[in-house]
C-alpha positions in Angstrom: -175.7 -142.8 -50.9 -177.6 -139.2 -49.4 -177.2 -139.1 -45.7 -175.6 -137.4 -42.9 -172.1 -137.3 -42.1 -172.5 -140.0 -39.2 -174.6 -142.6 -41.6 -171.7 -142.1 -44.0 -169.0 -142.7 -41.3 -170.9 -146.0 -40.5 -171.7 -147.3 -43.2 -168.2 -146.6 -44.4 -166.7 -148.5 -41.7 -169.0 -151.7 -42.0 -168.5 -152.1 -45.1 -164.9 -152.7 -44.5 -165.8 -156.1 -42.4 -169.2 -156.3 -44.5 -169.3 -155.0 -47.9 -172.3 -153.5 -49.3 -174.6 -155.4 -47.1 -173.3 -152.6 -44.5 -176.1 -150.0 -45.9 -179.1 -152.4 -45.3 -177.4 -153.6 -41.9 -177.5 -149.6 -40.5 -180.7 -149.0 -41.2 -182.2 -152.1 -40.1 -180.4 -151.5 -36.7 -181.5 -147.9 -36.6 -185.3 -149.0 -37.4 -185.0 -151.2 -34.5 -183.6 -148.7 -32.2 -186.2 -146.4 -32.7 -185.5 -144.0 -34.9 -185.2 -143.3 -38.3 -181.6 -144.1 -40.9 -182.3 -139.9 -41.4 -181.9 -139.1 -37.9 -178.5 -141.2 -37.3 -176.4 -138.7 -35.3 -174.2 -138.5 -32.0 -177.2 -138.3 -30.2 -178.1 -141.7 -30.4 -175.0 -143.6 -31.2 -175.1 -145.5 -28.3 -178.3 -147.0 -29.1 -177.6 -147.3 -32.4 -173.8 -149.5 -31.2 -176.0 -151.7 -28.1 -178.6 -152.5 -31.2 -175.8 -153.3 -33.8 -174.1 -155.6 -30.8 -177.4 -157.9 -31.5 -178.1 -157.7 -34.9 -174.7 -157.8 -36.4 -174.6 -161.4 -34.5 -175.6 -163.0 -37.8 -172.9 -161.7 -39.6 -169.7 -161.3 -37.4 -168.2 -163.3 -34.7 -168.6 -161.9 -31.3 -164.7 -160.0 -31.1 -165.8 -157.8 -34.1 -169.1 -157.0 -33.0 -167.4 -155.7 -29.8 -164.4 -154.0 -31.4 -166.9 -152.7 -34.1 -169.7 -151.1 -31.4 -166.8 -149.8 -30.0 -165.9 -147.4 -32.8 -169.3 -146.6 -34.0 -169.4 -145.2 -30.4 -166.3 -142.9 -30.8 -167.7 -141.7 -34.0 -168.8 -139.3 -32.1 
């Protein structure tokens, strides 16, 4: 996997809860913020964590999703 150091640190974390589906999940949810898996950064991890809350709906229950957004957001 090429990426920055924040696409790493996400990806890394999901796939804890979601195995390798984790890689597809970030950069469907970065496409659907707005902006490219490339340009993941601090910048926009907020967006990024409110459009992973919606997505990742199909694949967690709601306590992870909240727990999870909450530590993409301190990836800071």
């Amino acid at each position: 996997m090429t990426g920055t150091k924040y696409q790493k640190m996400v990806v890394n974390y999901l796939a804890k809860k979601m195995g390798p589906a984790a890689n597809d999940l970030v950069k469907d949810v970065c496409k659907k913020a707005g902006f490219s898996y490339d340009s993941l950064s601090p910048e926009n991890m907020d967006a990024f964590a409110d459009c992973f809350e919606v997505e990742a709906s199909k694949f967690l229950s709601e306590k992870d999703i909240k727990f999870t957004s909450g530590v993409i957001r301190k990836l800071k």
